[in-house]
C-alpha positions as CSV (number, residue, x, y, z in Angstrom):
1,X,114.5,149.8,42.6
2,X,113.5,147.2,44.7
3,X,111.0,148.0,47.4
4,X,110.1,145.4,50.7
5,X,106.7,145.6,51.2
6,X,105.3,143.3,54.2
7,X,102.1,140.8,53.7
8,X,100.3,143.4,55.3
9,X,101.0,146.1,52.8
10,X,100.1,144.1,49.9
11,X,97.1,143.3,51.2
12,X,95.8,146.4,52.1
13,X,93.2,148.4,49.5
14,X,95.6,151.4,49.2
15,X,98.0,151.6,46.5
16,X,100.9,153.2,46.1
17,X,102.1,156.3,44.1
18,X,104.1,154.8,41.4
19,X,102.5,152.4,39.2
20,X,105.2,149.6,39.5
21,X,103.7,146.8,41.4
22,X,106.1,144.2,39.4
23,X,108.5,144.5,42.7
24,X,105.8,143.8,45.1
25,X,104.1,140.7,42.4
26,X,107.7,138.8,42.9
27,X,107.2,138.7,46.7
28,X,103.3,137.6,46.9
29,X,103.3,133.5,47.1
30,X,99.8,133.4,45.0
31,X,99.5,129.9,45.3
32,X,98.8,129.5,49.0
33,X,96.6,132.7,48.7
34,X,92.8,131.9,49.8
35,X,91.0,132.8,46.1
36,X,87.4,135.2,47.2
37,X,85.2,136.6,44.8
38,X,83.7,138.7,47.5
39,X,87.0,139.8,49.0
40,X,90.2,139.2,46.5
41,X,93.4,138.8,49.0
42,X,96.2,140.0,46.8
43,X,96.4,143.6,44.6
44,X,96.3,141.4,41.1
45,X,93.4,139.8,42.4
46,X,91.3,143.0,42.9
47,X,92.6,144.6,39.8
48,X,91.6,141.3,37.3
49,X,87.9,140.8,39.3
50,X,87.3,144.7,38.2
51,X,88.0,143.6,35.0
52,X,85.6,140.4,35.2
53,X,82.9,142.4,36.7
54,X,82.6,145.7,34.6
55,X,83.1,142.9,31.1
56,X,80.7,140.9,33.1
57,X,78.5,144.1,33.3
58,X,78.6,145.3,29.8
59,X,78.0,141.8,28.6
60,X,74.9,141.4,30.6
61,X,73.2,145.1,29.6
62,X,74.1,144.1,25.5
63,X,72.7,140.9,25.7
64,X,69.4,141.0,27.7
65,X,68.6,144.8,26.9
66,X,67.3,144.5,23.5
67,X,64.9,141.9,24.9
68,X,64.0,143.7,27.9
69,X,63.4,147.2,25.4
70,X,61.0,145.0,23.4
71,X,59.3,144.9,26.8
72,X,59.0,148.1,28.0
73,X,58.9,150.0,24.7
74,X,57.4,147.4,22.2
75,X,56.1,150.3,20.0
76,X,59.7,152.0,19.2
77,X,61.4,148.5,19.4
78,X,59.4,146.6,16.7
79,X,59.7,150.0,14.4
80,X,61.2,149.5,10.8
81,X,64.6,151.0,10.9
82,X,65.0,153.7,7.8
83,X,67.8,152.2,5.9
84,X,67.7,148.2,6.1
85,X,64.0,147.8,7.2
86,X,64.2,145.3,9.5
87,X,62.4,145.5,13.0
88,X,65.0,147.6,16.0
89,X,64.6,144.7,17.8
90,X,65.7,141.9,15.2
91,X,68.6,144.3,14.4
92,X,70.0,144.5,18.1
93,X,69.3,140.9,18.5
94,X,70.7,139.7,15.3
95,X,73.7,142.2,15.0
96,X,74.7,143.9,18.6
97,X,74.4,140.9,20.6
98,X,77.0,138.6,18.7
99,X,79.4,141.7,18.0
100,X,79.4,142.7,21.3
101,X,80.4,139.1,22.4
102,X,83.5,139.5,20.2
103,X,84.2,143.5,21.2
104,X,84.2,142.3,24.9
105,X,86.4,139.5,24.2
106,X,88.9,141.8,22.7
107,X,89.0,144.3,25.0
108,X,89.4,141.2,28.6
109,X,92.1,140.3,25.8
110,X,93.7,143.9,25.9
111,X,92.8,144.9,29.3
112,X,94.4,141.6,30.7
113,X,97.4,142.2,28.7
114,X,98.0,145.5,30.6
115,X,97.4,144.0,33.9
116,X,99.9,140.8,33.3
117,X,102.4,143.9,32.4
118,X,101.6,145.6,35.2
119,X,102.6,142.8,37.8
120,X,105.5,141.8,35.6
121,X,104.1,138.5,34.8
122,X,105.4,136.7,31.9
123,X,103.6,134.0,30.2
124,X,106.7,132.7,27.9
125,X,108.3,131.7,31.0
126,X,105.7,129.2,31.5
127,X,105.8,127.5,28.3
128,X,109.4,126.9,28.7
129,X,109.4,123.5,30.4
130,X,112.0,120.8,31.0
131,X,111.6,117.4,29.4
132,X,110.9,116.0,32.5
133,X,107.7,118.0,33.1
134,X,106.8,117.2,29.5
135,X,107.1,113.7,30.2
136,X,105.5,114.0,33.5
137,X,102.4,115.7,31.7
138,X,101.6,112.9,28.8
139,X,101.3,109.9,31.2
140,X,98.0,109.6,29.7
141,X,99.3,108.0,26.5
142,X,99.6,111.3,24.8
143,X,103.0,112.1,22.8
144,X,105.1,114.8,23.8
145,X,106.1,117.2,20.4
């Protein structure tokens, strides 16, 4: 199944009807590809910034809401909660924010796992280098293992 698609195609916003985009990945030279936060030039490219943004997004609201509810709403925010007693605000700050952080981390983890599938991209491929690349990467003075 092995579909031609032109530079043109690959870089337009529409995509196509069958999820398979591995064909189209194969044919897209990434590396000469102008990198644009504002305007990504390859399909992967869009796909991973709307991943960015909306974890970007979520991170933002979980981690400067609680402070910004103290704010606007200091009388419900500094409120004993019923069960542990300490302050709404403390317990967002102390508890949300850091498991959020690890939540969001988890789900880029997943999320970018599904995209990397979805282009066909294999990262064991890259591991798998030839001694000369080793060799070529430990001219530091580091030892190759």
């Amino acid at each position: 199944m092995s579909r031609e698609s032109t530079e043109s195609e690959i870089d337009s916003h529409t995509t196509s009807t069958d999820r398979s985009t591995a064909p189209e990945h194969d044919e897209v030279d990434y590396l000469s590809r102008e990198v644009n936060l504002l305007k990504p030039s390859t399909p992967f490219m869009r796909d991973h910034l709307k991943i960015i943004w909306a974890g970007f997004i979520a991170w933002a609201l979980l981690t400067f809401g609680p402070p910004v509810l103290t704010y606007f709403a200091p009388a419900t925010m500094t409120a004993e909660l019923p069960v542990i007693g300490f302050p709404a605000h403390y317990f967002l700050v102390a508890v949300l924010s850091p498991t959020s952080s690890l939540v969001l981390a988890f789900v880029y983890s997943r999320k970018r796992d599904q995209l990397d599938r979805r282009y066909g991209i294999d990262h064991a491929a890259s591991k798998s280098r030839s001694k000369s690349e080793s060799e070529a990467a430990v001219t530091d003075g580091g030892r190759v293992e």
